[in-house]
Biopython code that builds the backbone (N, CA, C, O; Angstrom):
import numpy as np
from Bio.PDB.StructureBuilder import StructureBuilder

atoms = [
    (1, "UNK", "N", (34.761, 155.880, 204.033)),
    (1, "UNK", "CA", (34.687, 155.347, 205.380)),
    (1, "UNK", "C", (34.190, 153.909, 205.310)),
    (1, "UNK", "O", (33.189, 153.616, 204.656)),
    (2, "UNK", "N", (34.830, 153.106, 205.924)),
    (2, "UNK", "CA", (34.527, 151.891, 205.805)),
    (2, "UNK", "C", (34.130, 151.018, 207.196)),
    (2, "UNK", "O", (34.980, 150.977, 208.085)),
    (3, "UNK", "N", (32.658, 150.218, 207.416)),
    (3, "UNK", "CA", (32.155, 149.743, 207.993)),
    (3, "UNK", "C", (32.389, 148.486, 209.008)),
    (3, "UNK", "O", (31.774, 147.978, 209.945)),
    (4, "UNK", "N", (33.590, 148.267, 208.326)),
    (4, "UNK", "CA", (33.901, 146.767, 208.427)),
    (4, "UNK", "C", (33.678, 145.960, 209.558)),
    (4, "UNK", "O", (33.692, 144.736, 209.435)),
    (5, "UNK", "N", (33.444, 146.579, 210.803)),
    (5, "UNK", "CA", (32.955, 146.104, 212.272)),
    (5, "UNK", "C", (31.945, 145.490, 211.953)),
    (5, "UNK", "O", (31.980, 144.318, 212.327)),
    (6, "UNK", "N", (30.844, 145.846, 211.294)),
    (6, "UNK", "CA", (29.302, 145.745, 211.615)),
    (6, "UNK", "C", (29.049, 144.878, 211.086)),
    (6, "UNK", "O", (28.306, 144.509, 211.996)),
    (7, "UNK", "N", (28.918, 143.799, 210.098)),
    (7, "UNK", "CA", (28.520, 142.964, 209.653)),
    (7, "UNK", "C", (28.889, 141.804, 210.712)),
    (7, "UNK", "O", (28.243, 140.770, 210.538)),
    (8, "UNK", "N", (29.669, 141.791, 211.612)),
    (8, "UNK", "CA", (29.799, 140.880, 212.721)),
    (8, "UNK", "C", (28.793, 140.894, 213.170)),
    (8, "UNK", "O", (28.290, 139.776, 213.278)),
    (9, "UNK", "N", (28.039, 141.954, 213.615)),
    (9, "UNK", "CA", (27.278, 141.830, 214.340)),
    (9, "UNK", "C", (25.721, 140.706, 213.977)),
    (9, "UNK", "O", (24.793, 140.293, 214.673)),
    (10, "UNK", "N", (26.023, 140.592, 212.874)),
    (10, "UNK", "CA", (24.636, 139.708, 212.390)),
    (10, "UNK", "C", (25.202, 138.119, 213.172)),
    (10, "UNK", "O", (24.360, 137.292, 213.521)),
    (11, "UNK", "N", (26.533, 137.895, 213.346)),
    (11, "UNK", "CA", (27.075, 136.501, 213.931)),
    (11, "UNK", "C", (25.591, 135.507, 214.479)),
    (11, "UNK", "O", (25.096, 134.484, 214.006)),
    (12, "UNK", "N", (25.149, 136.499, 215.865)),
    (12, "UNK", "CA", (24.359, 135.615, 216.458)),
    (12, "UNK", "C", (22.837, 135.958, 215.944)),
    (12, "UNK", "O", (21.962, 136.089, 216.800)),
    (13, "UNK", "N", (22.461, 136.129, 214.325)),
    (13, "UNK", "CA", (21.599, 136.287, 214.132)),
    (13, "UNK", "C", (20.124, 134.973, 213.261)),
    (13, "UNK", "O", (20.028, 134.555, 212.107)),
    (14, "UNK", "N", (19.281, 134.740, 214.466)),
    (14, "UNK", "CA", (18.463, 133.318, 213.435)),
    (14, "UNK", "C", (18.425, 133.238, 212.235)),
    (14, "UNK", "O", (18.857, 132.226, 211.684)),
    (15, "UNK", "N", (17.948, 134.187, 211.585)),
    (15, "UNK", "CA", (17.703, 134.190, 210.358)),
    (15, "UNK", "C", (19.036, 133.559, 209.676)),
    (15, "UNK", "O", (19.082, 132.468, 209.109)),
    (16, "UNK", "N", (20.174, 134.525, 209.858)),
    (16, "UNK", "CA", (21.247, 134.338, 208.868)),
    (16, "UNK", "C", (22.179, 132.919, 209.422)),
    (16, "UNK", "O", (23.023, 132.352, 208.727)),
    (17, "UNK", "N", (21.889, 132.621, 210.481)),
    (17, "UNK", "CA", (22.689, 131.053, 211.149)),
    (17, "UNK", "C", (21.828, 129.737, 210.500)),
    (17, "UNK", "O", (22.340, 128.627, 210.357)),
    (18, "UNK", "N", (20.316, 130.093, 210.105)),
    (18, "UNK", "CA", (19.560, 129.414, 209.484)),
    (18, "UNK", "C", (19.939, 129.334, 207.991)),
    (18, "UNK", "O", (20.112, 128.320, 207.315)),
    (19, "UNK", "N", (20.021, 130.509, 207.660)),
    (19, "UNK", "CA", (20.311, 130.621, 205.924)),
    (19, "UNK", "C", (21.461, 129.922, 205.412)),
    (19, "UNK", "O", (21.685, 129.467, 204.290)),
    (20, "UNK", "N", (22.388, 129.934, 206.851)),
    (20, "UNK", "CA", (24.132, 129.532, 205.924)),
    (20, "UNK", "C", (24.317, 127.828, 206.577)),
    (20, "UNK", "O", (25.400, 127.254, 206.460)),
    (21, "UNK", "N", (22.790, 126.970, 207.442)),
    (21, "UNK", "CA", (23.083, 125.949, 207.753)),
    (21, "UNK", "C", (22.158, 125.472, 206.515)),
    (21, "UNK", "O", (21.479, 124.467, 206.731)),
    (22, "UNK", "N", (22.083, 125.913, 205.590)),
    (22, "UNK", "CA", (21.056, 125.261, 204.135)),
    (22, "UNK", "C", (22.114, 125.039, 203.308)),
    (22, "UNK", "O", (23.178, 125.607, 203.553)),
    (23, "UNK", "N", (21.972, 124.055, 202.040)),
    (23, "UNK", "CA", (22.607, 124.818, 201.013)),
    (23, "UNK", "C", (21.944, 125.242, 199.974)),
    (23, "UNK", "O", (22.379, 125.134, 198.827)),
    (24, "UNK", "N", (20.837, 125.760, 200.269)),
    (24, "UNK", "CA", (20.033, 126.835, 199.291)),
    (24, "UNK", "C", (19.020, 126.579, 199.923)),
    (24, "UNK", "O", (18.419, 125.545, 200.214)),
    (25, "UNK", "N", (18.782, 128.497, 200.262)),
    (25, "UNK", "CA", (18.027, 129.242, 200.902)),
    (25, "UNK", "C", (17.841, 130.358, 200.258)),
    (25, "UNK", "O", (18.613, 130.855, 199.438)),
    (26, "UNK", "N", (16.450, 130.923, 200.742)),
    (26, "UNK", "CA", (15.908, 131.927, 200.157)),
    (26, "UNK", "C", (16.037, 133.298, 201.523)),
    (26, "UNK", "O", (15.918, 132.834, 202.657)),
    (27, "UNK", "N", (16.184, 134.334, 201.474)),
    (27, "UNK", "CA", (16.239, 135.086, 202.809)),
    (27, "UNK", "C", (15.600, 136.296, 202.298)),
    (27, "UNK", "O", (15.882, 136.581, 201.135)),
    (28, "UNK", "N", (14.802, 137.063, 202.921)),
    (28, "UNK", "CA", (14.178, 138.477, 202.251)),
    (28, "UNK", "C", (14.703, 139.453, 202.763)),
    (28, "UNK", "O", (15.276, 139.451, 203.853)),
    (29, "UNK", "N", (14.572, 140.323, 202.080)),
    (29, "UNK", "CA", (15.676, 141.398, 202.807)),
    (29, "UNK", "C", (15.076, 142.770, 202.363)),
    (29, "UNK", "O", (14.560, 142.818, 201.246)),
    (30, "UNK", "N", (15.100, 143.946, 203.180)),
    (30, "UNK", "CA", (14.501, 144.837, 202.607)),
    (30, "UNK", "C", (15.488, 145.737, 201.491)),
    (30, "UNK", "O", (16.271, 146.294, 202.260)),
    (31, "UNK", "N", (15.726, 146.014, 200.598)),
    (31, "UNK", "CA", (16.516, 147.187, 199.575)),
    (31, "UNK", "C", (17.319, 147.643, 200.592)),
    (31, "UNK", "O", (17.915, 146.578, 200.429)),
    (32, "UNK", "N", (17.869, 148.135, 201.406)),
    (32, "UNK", "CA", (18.517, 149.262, 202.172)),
    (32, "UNK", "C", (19.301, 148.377, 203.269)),
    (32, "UNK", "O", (20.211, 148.837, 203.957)),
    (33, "UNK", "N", (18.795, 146.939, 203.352)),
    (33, "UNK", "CA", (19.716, 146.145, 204.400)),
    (33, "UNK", "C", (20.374, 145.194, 203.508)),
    (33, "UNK", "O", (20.789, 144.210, 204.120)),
    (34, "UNK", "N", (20.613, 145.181, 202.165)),
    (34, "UNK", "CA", (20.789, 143.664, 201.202)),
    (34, "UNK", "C", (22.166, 143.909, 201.433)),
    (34, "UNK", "O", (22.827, 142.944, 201.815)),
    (35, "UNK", "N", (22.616, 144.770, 201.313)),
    (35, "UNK", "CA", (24.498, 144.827, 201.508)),
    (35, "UNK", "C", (25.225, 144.429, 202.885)),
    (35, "UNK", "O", (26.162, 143.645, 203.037)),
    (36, "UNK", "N", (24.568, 145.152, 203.802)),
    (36, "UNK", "CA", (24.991, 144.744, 205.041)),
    (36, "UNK", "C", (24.632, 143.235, 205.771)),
    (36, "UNK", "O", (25.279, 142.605, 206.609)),
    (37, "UNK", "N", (23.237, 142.896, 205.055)),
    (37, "UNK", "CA", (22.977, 141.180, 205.369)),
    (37, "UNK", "C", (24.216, 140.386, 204.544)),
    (37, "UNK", "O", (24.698, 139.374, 205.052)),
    (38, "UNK", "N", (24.739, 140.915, 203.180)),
    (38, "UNK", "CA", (25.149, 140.259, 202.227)),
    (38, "UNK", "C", (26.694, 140.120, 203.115)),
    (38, "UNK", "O", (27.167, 139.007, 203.349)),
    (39, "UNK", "N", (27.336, 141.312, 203.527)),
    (39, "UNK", "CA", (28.449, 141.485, 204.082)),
    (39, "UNK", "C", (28.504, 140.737, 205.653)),
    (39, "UNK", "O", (29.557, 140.310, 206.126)),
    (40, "UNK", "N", (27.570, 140.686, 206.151)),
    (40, "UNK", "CA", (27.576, 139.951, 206.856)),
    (40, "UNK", "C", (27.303, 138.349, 207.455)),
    (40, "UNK", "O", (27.732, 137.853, 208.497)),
    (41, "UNK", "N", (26.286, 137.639, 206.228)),
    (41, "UNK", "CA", (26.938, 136.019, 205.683)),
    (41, "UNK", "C", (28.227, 136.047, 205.255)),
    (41, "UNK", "O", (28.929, 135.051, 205.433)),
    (42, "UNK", "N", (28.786, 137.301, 204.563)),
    (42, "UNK", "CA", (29.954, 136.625, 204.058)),
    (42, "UNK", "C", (31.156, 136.411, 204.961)),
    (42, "UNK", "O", (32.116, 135.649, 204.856)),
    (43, "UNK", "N", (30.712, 137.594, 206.173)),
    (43, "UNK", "CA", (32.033, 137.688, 207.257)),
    (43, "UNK", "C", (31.677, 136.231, 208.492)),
    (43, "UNK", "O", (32.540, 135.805, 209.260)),
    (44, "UNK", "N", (29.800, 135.505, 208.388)),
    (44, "UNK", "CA", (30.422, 134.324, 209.377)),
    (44, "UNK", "C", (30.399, 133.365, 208.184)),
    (44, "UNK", "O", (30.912, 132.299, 208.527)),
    (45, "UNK", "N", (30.057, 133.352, 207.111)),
    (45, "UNK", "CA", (29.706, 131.980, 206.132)),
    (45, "UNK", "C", (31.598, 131.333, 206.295)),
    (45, "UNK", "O", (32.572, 132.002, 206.640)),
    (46, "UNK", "N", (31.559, 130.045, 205.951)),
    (46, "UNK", "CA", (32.752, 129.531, 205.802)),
    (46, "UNK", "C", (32.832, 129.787, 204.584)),
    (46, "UNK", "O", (33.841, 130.402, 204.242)),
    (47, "UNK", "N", (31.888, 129.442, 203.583)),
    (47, "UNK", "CA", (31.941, 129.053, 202.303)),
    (47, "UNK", "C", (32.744, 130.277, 201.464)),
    (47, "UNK", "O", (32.854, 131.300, 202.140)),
    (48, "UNK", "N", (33.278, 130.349, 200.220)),
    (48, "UNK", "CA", (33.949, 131.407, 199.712)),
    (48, "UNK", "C", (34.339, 130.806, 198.140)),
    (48, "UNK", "O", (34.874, 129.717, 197.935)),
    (49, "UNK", "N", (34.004, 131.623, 197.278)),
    (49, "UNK", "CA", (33.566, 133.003, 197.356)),
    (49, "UNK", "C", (31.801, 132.775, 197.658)),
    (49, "UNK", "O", (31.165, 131.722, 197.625)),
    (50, "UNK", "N", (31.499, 133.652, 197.843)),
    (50, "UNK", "CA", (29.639, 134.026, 198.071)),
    (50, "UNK", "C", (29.536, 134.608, 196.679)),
    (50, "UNK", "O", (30.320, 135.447, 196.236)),
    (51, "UNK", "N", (28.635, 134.163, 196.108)),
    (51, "UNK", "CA", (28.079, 134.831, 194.480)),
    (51, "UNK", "C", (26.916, 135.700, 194.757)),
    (51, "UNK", "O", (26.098, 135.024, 195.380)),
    (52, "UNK", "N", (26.476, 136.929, 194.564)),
    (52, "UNK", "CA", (25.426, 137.244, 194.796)),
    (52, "UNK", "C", (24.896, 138.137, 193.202)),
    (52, "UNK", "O", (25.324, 139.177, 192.703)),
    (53, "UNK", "N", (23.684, 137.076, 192.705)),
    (53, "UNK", "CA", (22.793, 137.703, 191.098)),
    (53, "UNK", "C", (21.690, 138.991, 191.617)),
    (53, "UNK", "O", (20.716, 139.039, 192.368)),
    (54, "UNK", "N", (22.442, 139.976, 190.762)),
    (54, "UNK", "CA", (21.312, 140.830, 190.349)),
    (54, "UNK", "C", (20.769, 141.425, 189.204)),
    (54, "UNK", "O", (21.433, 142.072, 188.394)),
    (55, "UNK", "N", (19.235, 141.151, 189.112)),
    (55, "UNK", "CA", (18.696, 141.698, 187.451)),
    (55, "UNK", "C", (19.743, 142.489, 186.418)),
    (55, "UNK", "O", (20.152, 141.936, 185.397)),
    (56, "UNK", "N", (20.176, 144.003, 186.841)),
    (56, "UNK", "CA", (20.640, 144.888, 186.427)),
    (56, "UNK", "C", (21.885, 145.244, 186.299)),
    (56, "UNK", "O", (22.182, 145.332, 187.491)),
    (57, "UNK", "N", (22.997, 145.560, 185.626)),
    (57, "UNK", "CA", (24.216, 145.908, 185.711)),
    (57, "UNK", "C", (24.067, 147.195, 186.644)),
    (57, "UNK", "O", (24.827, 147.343, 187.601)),
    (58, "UNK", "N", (23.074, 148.117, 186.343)),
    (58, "UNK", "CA", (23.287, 149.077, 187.674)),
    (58, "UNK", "C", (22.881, 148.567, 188.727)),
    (58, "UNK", "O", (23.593, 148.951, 189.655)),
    (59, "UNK", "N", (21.840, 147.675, 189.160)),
    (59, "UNK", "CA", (21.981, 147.118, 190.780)),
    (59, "UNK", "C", (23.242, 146.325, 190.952)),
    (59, "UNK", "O", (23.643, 146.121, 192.098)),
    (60, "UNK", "N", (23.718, 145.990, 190.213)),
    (60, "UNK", "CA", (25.283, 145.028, 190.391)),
    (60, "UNK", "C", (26.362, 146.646, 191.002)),
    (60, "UNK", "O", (26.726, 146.616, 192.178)),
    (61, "UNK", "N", (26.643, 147.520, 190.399)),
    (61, "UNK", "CA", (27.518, 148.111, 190.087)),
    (61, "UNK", "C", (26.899, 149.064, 191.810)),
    (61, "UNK", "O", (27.735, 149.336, 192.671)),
    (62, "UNK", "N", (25.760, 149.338, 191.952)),
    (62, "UNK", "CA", (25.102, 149.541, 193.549)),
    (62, "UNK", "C", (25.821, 149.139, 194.528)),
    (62, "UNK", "O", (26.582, 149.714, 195.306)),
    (63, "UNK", "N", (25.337, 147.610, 194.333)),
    (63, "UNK", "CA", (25.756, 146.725, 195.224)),
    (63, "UNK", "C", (27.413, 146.653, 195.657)),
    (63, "UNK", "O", (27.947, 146.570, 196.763)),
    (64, "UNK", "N", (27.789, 146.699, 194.733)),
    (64, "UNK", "CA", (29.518, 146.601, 194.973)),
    (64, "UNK", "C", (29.625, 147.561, 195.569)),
    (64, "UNK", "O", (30.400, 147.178, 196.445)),
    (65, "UNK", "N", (29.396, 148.741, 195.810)),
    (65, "UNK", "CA", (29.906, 150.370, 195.895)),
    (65, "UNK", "C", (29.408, 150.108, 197.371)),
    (65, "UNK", "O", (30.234, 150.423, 198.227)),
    (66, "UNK", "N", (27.809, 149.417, 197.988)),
    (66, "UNK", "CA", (27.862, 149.513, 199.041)),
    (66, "UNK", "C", (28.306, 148.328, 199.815)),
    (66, "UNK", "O", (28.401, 148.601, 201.011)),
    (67, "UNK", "N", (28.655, 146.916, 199.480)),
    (67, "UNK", "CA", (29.109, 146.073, 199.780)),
    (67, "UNK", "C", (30.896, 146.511, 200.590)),
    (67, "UNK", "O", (31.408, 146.327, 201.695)),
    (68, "UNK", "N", (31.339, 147.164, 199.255)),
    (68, "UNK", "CA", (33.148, 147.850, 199.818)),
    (68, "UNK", "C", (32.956, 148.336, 201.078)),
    (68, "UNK", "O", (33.769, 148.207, 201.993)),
    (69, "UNK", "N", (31.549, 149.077, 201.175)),
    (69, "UNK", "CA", (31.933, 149.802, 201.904)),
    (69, "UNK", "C", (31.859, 148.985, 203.653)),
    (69, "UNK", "O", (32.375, 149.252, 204.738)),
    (70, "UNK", "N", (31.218, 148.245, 203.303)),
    (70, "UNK", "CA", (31.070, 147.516, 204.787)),
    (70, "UNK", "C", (32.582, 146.100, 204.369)),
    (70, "UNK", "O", (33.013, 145.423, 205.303)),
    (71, "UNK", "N", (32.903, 145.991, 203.544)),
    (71, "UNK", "CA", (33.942, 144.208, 203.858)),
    (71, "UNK", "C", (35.265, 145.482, 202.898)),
    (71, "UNK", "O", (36.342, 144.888, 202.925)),
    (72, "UNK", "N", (35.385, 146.378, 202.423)),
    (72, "UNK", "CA", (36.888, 146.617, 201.704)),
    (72, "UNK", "C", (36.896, 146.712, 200.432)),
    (72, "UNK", "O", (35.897, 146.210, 199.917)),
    (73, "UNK", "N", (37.521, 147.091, 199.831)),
    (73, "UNK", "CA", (37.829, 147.042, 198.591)),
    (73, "UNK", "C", (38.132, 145.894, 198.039)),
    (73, "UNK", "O", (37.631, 145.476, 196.995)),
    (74, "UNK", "N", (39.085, 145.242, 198.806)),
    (74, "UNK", "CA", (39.894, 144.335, 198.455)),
    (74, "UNK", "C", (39.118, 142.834, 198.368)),
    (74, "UNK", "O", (39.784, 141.871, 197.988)),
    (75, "UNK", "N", (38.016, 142.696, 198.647)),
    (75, "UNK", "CA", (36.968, 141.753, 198.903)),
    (75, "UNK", "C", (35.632, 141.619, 198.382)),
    (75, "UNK", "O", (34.884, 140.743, 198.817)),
    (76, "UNK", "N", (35.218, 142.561, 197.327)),
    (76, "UNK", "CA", (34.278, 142.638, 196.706)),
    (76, "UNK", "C", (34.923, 142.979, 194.935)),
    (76, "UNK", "O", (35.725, 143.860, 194.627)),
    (77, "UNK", "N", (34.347, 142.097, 194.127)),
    (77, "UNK", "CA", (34.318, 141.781, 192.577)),
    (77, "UNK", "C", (33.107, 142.216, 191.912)),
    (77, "UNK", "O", (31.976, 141.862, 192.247)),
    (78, "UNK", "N", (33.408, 143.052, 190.891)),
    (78, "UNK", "CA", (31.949, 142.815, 189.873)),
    (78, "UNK", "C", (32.034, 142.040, 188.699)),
    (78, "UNK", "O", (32.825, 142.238, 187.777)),
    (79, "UNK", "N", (31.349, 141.320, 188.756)),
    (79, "UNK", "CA", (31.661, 140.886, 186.810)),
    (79, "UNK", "C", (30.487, 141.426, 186.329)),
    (79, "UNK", "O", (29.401, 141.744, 186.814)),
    (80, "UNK", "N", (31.040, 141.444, 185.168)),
    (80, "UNK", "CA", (30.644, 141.672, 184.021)),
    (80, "UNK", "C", (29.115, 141.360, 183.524)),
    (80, "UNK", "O", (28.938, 140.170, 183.784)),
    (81, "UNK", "N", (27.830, 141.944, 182.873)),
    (81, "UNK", "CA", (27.206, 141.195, 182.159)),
    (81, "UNK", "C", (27.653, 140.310, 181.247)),
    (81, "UNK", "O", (28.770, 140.509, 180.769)),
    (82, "UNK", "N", (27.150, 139.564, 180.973)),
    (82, "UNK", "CA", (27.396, 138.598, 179.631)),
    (82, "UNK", "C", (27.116, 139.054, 178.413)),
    (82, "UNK", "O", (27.299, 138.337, 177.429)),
]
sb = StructureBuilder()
sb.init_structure("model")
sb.init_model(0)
sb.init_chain("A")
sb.init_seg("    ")
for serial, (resi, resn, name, xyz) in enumerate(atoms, 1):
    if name == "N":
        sb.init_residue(resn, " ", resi, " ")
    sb.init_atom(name, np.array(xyz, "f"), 0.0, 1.0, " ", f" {name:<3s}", serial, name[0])
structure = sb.get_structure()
C-alpha cells in the first residue's frame, strides 16, 4: 500500500520551507517520522536527486523499504556501501 498523498501534506510546513530555503541544513527528526519528512522535502524540494546518508547498510536498506512506501518504487535508489 502506498502513501503517496501524504508527504504533501508537509507543503505548508516551517520547519521543512525553512530547511529547503538553506543550502545546508540540519533538521531533527524523530526515528519513526525520518521517511515521511524525507518523502516529503522530496515531493516540495525543487532540487533532485535528494541524497540522504545513513551509518548502516541496514538503516539504508530500512529507509528505502519505508521511503517506497510513501513516493513509489520507482523513485527511491539504494546504493551500495563502499
Amino acid at each position: 500500500m502506498h502513501l503517496t498523498s501524504l508527504p504533501k501534506l508537509l507543503r505548508d510546513e516551517p520547519a521543512v520551507l525553512e530547511v529547503l530555503g538553506r543550502s545546508s541544513a540540519v533538521l531533527a527528526v524523530p526515528e519513526p517520522a525520518r521517511a515521511f519528512t524525507i518523502a516529503g522535502l522530496s515531493e516540495v524540494s525543487r532540487r533532485s536527486p535528494l541524497v540522504v546518508a545513513v551509518p548502516t547498510s541496514g538503516d539504508a536498506e530500512r529507509l528505502v523499504r519505508d521511503l517506497t512506501t510513501f513516493l513509489g518504487d520507482d523513485e527511491v535508489d539504494l546504493f551500495p556501501a563502499w
